[in-house]
Every structure is written in structure tokens, then in C-alpha cells.
PDB file of N, CA, C and O in Angstrom:
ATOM      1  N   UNK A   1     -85.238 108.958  27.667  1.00  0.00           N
ATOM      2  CA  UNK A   1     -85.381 110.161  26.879  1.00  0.00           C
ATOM      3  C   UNK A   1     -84.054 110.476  26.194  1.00  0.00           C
ATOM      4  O   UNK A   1     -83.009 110.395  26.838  1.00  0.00           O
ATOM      5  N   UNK A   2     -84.061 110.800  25.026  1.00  0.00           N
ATOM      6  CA  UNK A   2     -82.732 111.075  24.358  1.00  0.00           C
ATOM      7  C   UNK A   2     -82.763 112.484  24.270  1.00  0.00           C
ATOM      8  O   UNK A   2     -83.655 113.332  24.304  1.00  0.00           O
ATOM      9  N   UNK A   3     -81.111 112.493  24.105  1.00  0.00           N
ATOM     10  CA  UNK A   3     -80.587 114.145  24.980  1.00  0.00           C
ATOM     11  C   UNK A   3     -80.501 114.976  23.436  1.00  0.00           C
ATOM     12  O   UNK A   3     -80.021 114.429  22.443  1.00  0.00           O
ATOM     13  N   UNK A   4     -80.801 115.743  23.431  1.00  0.00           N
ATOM     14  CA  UNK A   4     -80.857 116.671  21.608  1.00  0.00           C
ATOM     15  C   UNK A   4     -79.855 116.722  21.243  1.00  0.00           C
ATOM     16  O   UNK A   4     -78.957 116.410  22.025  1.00  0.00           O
ATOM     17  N   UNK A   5     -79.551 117.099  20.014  1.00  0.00           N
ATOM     18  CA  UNK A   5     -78.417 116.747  19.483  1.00  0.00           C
ATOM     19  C   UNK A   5     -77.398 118.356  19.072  1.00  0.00           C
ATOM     20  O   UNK A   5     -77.736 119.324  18.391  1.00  0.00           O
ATOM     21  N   UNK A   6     -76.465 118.157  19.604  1.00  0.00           N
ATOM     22  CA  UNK A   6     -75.932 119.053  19.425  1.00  0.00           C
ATOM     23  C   UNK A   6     -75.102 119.874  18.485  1.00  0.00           C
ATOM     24  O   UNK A   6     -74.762 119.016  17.670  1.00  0.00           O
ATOM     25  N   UNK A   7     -74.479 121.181  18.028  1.00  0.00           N
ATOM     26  CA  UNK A   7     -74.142 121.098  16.709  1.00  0.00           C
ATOM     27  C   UNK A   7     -72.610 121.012  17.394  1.00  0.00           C
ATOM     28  O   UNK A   7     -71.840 121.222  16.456  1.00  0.00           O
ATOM     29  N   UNK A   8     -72.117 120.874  18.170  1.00  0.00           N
ATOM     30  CA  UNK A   8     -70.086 120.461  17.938  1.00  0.00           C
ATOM     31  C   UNK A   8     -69.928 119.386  16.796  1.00  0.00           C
ATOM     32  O   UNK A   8     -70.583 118.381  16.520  1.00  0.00           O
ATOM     33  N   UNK A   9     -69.142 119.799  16.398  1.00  0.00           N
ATOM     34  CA  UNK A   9     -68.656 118.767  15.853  1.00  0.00           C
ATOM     35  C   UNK A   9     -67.771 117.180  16.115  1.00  0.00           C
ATOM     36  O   UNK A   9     -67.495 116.295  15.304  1.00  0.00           O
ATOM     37  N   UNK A  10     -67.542 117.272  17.333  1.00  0.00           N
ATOM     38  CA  UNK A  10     -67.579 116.338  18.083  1.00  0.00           C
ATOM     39  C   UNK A  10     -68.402 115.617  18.188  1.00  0.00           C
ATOM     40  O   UNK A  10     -69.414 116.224  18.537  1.00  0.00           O
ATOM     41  N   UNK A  11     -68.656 114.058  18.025  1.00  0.00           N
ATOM     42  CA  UNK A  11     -69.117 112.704  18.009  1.00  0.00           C
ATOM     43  C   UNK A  11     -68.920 112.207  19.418  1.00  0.00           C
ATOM     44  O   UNK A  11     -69.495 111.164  19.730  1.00  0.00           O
ATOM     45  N   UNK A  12     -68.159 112.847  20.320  1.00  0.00           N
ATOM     46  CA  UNK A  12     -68.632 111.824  21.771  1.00  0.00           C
ATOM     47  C   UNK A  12     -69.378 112.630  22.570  1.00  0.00           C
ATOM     48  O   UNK A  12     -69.398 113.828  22.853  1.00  0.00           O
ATOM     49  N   UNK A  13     -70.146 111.394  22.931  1.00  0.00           N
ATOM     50  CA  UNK A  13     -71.584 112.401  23.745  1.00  0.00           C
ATOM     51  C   UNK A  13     -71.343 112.883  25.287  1.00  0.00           C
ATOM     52  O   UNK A  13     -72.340 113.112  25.971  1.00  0.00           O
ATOM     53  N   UNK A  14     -69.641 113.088  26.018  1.00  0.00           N
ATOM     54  CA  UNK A  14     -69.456 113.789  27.184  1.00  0.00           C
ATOM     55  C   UNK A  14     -68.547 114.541  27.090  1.00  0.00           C
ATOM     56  O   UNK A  14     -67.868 114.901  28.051  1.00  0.00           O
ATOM     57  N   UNK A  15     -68.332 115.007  25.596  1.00  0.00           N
ATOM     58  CA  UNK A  15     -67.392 115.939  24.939  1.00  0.00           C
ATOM     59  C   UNK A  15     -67.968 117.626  25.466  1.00  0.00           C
ATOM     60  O   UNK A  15     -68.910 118.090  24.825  1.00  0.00           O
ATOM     61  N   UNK A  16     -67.490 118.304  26.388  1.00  0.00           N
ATOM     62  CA  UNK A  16     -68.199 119.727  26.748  1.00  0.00           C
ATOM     63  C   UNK A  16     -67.726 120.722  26.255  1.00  0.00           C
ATOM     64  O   UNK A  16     -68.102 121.758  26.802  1.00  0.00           O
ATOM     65  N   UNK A  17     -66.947 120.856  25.315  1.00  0.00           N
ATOM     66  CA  UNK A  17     -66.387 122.252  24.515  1.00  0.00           C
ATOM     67  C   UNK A  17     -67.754 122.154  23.604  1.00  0.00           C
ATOM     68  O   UNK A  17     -68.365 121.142  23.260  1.00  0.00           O
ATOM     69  N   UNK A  18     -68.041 123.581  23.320  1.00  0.00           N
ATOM     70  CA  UNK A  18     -69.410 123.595  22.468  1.00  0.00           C
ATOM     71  C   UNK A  18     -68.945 123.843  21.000  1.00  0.00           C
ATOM     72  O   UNK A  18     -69.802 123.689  20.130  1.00  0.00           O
ATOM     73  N   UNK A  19     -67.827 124.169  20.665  1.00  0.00           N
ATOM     74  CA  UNK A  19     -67.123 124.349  19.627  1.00  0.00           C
ATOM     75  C   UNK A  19     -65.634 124.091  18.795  1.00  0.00           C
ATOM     76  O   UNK A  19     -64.984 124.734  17.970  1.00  0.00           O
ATOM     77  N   UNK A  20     -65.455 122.555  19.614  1.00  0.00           N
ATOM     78  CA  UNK A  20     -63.680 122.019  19.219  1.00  0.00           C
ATOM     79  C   UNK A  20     -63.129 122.402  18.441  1.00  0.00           C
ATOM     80  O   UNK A  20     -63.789 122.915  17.538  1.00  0.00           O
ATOM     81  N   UNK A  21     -62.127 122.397  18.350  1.00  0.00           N
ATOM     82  CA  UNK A  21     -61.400 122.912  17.357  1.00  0.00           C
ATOM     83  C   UNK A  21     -60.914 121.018  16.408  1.00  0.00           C
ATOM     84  O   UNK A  21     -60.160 120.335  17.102  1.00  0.00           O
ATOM     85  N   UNK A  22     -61.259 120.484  15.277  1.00  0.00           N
ATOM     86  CA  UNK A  22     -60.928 118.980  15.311  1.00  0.00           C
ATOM     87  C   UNK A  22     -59.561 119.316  13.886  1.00  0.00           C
ATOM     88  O   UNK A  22     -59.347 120.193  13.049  1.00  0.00           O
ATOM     89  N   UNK A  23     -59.018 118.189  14.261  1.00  0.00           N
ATOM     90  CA  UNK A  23     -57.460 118.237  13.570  1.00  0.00           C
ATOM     91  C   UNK A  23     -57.818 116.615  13.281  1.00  0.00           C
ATOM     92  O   UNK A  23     -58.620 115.745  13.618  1.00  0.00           O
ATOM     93  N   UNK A  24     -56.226 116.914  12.104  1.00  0.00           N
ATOM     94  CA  UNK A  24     -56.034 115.132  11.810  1.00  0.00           C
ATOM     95  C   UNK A  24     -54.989 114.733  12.838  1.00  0.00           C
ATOM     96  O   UNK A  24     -54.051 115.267  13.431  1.00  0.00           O
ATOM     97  N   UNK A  25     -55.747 113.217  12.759  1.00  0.00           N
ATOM     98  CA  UNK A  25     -54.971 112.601  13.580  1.00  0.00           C
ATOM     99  C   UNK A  25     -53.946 112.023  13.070  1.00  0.00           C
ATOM    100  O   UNK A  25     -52.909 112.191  13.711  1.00  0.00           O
ATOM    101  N   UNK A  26     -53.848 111.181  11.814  1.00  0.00           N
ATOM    102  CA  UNK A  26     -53.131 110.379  11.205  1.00  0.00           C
ATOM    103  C   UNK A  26     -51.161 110.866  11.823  1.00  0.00           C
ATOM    104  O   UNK A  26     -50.561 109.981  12.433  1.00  0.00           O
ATOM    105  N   UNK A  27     -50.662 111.793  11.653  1.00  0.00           N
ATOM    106  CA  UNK A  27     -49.599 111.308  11.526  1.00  0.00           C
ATOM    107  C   UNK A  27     -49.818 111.163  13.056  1.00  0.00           C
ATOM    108  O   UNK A  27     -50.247 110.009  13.055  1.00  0.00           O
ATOM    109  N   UNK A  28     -49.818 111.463  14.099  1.00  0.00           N
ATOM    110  CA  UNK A  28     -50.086 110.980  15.720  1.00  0.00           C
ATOM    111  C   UNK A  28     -50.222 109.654  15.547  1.00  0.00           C
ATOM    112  O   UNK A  28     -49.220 109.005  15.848  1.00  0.00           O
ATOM    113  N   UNK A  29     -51.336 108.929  15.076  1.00  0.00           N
ATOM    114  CA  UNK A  29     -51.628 107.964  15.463  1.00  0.00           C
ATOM    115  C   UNK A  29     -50.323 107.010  14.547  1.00  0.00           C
ATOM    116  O   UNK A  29     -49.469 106.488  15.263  1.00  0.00           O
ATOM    117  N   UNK A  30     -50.222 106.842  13.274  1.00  0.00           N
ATOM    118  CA  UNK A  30     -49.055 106.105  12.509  1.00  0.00           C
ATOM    119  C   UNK A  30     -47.570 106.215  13.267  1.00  0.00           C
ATOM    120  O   UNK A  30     -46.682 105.380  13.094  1.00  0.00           O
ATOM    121  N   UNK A  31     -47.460 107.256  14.041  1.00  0.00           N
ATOM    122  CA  UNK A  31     -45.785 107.351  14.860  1.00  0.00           C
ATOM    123  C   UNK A  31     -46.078 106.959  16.057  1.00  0.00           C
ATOM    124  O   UNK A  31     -45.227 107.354  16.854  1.00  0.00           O
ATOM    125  N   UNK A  32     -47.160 106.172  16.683  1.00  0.00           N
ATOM    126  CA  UNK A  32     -47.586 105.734  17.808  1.00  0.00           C
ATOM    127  C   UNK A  32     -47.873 103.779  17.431  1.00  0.00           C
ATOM    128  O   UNK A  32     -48.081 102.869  18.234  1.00  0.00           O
ATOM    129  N   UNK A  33     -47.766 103.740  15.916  1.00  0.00           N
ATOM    130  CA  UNK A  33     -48.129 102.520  15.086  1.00  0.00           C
ATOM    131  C   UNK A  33     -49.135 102.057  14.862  1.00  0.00           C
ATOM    132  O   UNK A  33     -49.214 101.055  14.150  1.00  0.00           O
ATOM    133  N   UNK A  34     -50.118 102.597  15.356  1.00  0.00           N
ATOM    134  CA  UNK A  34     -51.799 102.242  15.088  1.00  0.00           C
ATOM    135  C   UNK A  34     -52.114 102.240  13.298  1.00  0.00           C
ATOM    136  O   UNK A  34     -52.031 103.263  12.618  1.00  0.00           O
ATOM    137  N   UNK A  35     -52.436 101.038  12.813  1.00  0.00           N
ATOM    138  CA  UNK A  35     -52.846 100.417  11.681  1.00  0.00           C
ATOM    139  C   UNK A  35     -53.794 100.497  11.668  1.00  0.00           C
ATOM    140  O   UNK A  35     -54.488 100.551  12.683  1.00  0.00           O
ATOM    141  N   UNK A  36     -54.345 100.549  10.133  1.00  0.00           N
ATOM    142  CA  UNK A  36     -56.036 100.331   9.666  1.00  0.00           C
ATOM    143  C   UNK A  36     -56.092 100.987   8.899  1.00  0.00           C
ATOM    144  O   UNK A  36     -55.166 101.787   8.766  1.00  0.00           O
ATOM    145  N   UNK A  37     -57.299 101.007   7.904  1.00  0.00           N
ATOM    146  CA  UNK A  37     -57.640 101.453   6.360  1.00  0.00           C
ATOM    147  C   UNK A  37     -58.013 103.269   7.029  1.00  0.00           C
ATOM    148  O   UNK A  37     -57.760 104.314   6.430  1.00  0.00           O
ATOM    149  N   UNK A  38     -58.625 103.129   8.326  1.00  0.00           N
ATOM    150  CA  UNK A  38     -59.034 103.931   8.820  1.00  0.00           C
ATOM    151  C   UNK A  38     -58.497 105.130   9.385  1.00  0.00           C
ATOM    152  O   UNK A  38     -59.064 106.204   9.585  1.00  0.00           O
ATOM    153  N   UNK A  39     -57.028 104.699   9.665  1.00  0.00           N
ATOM    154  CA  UNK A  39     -56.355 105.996   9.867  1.00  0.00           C
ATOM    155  C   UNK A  39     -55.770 106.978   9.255  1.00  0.00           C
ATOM    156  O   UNK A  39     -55.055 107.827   9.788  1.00  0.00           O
ATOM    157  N   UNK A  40     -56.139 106.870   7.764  1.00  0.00           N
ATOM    158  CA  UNK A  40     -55.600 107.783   7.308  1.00  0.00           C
ATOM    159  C   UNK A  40     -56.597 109.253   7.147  1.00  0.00           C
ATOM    160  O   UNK A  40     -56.246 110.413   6.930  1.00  0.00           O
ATOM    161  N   UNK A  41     -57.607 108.813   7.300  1.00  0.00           N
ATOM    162  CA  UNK A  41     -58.930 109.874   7.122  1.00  0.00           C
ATOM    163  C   UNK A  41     -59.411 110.043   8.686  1.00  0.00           C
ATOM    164  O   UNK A  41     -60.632 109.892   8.728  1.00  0.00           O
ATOM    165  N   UNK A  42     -59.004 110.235   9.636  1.00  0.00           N
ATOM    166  CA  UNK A  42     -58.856 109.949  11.187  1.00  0.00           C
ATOM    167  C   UNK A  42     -58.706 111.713  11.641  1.00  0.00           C
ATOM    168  O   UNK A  42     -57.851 112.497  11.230  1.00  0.00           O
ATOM    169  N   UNK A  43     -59.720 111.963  12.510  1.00  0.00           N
ATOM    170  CA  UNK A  43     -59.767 113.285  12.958  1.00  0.00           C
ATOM    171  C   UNK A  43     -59.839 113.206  14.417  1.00  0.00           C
ATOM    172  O   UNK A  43     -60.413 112.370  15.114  1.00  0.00           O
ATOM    173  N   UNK A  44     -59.205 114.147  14.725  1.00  0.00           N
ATOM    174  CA  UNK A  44     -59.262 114.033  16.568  1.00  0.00           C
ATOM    175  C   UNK A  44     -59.797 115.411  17.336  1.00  0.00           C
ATOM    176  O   UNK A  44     -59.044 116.376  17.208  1.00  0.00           O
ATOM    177  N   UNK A  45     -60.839 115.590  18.012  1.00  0.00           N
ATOM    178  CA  UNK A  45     -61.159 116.719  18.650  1.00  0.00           C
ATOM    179  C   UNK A  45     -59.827 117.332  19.130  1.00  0.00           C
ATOM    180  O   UNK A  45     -58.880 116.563  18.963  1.00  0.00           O
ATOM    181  N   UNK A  46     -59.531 118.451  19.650  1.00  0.00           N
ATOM    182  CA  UNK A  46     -58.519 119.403  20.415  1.00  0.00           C
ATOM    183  C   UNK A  46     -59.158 119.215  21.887  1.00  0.00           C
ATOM    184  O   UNK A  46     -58.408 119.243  22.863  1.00  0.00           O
ATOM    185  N   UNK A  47     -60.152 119.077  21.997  1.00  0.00           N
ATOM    186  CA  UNK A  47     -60.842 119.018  23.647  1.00  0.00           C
ATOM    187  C   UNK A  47     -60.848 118.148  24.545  1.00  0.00           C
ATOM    188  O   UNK A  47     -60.340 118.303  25.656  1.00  0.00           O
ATOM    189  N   UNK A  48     -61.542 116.937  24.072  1.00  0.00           N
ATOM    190  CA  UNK A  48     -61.462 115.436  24.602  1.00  0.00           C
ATOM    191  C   UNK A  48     -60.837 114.773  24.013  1.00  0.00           C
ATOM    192  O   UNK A  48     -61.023 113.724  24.631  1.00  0.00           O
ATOM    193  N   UNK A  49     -59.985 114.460  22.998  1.00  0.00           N
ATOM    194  CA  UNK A  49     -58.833 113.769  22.278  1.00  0.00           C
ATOM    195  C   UNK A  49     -59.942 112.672  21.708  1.00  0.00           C
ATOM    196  O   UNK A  49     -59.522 111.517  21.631  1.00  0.00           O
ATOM    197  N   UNK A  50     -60.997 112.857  21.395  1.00  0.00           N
ATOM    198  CA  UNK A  50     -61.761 111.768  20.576  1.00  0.00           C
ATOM    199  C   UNK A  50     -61.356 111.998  19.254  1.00  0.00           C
ATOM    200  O   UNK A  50     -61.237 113.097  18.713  1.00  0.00           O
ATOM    201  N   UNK A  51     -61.060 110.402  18.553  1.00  0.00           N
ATOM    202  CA  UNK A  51     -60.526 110.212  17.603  1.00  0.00           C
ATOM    203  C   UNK A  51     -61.904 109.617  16.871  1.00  0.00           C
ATOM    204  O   UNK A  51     -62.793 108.993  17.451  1.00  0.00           O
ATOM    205  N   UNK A  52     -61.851 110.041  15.133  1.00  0.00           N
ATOM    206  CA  UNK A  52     -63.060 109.717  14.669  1.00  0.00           C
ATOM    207  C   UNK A  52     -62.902 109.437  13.313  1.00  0.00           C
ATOM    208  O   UNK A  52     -61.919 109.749  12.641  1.00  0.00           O
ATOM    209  N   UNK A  53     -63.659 108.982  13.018  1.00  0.00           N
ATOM    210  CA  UNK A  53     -63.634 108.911  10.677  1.00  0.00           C
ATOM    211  C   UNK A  53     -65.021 109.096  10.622  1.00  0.00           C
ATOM    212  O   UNK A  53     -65.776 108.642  11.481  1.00  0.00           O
ATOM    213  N   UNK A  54     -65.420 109.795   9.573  1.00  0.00           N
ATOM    214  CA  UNK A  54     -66.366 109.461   8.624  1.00  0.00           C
ATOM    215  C   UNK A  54     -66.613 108.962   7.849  1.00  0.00           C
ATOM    216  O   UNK A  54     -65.836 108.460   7.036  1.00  0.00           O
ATOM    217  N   UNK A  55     -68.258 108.917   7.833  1.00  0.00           N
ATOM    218  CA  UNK A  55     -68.538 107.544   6.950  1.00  0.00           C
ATOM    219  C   UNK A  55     -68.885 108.437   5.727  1.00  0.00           C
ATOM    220  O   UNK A  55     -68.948 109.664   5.655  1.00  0.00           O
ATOM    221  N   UNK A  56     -69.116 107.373   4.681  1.00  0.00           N
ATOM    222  CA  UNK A  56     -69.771 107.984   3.440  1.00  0.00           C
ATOM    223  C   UNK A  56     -71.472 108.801   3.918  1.00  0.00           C
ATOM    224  O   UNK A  56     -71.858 109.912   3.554  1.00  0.00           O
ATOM    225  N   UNK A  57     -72.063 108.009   4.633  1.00  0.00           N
ATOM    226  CA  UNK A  57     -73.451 108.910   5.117  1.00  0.00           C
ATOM    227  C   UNK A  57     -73.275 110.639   5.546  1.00  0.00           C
ATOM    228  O   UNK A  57     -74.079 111.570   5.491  1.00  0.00           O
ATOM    229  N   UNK A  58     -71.646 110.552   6.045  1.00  0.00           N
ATOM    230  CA  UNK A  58     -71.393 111.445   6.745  1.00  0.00           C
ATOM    231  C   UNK A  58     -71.943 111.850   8.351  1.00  0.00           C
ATOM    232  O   UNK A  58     -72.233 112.858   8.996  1.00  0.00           O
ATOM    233  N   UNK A  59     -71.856 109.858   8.583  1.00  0.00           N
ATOM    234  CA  UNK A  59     -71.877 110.120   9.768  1.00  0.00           C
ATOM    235  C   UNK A  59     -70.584 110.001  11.085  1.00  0.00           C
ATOM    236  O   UNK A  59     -69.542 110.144  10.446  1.00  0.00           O
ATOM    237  N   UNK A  60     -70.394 109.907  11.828  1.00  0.00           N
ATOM    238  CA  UNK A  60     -68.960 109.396  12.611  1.00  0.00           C
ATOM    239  C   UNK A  60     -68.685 108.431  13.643  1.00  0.00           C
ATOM    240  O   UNK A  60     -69.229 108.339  14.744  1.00  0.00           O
ATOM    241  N   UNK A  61     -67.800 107.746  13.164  1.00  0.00           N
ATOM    242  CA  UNK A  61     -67.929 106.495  14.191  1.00  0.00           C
ATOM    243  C   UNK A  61     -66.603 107.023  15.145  1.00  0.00           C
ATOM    244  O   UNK A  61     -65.809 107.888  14.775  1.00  0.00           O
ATOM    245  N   UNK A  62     -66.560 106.445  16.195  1.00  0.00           N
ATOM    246  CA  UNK A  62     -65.546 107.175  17.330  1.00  0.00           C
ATOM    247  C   UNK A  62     -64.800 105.647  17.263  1.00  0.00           C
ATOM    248  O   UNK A  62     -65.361 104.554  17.338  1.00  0.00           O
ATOM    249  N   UNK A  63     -63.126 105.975  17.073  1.00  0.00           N
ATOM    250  CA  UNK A  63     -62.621 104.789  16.878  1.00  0.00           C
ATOM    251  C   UNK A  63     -61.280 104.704  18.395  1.00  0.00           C
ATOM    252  O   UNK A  63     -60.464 103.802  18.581  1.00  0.00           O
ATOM    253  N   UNK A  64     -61.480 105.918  19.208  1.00  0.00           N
ATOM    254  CA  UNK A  64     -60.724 105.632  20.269  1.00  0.00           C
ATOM    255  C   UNK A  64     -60.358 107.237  21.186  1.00  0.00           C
ATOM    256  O   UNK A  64     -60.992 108.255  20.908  1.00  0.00           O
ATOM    257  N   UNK A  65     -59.652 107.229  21.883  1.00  0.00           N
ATOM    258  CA  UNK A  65     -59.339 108.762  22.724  1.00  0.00           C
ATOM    259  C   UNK A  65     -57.408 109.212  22.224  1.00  0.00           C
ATOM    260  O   UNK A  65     -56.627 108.270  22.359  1.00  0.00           O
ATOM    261  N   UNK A  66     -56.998 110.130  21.870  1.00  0.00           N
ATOM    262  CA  UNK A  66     -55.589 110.281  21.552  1.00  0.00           C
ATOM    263  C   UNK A  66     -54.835 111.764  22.602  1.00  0.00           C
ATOM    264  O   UNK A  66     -54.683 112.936  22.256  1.00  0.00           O
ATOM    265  N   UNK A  67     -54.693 111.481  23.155  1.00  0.00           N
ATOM    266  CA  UNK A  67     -53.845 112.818  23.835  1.00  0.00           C
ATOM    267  C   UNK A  67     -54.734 113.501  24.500  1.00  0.00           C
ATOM    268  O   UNK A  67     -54.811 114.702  24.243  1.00  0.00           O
ATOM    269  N   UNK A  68     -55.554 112.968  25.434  1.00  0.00           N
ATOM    270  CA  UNK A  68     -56.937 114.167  25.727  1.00  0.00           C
ATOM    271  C   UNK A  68     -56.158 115.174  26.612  1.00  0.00           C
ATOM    272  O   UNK A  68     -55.202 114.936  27.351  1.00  0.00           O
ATOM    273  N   UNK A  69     -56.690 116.178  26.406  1.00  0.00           N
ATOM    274  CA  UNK A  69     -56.270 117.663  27.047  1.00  0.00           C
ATOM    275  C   UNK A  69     -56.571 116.785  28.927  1.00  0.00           C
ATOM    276  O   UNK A  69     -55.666 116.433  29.683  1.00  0.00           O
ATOM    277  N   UNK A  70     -57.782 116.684  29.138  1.00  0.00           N
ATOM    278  CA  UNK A  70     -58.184 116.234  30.389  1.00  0.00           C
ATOM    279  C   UNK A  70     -58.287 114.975  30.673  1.00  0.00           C
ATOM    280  O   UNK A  70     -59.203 114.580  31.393  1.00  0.00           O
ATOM    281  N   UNK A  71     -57.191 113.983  30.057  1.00  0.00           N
ATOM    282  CA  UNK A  71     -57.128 112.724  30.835  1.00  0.00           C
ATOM    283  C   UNK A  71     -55.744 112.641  29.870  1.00  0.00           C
ATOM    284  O   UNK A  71     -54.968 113.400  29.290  1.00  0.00           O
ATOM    285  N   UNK A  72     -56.016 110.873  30.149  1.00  0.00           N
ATOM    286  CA  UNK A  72     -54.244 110.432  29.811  1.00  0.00           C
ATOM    287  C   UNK A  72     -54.209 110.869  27.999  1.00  0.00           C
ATOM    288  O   UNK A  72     -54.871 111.289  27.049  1.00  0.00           O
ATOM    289  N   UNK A  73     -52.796 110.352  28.485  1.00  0.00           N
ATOM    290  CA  UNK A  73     -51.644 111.092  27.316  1.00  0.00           C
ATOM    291  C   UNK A  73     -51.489 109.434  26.227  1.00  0.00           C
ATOM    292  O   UNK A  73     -51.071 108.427  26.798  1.00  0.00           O
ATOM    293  N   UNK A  74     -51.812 109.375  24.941  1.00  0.00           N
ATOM    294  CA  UNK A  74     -51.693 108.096  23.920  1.00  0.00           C
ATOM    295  C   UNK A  74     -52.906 108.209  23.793  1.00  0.00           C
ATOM    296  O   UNK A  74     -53.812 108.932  24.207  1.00  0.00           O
ATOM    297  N   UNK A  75     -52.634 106.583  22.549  1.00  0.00           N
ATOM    298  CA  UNK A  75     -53.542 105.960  22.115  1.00  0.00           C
ATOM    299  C   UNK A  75     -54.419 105.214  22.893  1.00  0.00           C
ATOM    300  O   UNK A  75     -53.990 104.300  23.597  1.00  0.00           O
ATOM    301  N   UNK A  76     -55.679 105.519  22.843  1.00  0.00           N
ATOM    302  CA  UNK A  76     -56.793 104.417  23.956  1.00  0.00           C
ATOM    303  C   UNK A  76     -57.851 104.363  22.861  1.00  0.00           C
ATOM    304  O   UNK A  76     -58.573 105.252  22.410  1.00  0.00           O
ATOM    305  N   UNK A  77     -57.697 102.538  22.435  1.00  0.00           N
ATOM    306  CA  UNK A  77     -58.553 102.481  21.297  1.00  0.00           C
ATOM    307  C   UNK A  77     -60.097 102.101  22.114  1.00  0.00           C
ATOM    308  O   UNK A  77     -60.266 101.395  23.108  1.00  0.00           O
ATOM    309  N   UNK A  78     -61.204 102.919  21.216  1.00  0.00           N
ATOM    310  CA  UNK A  78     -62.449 102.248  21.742  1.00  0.00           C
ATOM    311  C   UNK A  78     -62.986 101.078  21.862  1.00  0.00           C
ATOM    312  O   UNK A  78     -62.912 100.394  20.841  1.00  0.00           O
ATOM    313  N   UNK A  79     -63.644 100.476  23.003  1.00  0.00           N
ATOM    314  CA  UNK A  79     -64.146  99.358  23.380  1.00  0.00           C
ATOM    315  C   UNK A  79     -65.191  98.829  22.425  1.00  0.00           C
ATOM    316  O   UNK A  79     -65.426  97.629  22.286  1.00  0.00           O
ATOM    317  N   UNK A  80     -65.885  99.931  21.691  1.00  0.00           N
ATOM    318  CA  UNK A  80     -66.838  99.560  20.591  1.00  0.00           C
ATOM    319  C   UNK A  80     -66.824  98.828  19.741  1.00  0.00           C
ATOM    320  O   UNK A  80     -67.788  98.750  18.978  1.00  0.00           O
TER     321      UNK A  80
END
């Protein structure tokens, strides 16, 4: 059964703030050295440190975790 969809704006599905606050990530991630076409348009929740881009559909692909409030501290790129 799939779980409804919620309106956060947050893209990871064990993200529990119902209302993040999301920031850019880019200069974080470039002074940490993380490369790609992708980081410059790179947004990161304030809650779970999920790092994300959008697509042209305007949908979001989750490209890793950055500083989470409730776990470790850096870059942890996704396994995806």
C-alpha cells in the first residue's frame, strides 16, 4: 500500500518536520568539493539535511544527506 503523499516540501520519505524550512546548498556542498552540473541548483532541507535538485517536470531527485540536524555532520552522497 503506498503511504499518501504529503505536502512538505521535502522529497525524503522519513523526513518528519511537516513544514522544512529548505535552503541552497551549493556553496556547502562546493567548499566541501562535491562536483556536478547538479550542484549548483542543489537545495537542502533545514530538518533532515536532504540534499535535492529539480527536475524540469518539477519533480525531485534526492542526490545525498548534508549536515543533518539529527545525524552526522558532511557530505553523504546517495546510494541511488
Amino acid at each position: 500500500m503506498r503511504r499518501p503523499r504529503r505536502s512538505s516540501p521535502c522529497p525524503a520519505p522519513d523526513c518528519r518536520a511537516a513544514s522544512p524550512h529548505q535552503h541552497s546548498a551549493t556553496d556547502r556542498l562546493k567548499a566541501l568539493g562535491v562536483t556536478g552540473d547538479w550542484v549548483s541548483g542543489a537545495e537542502r532541507c533545514m530538518y533532515c539535511g536532504c540534499v535535492y535538485v529539480r527536475t524540469e517536470m518539477d519533480s525531485k531527485i534526492i542526490k545525498g544527506w548534508l549536515d543533518a540536524a539529527m545525524g552526522p555532520q558532511g557530505w553523504h552522497e546517495s546510494g541511488r
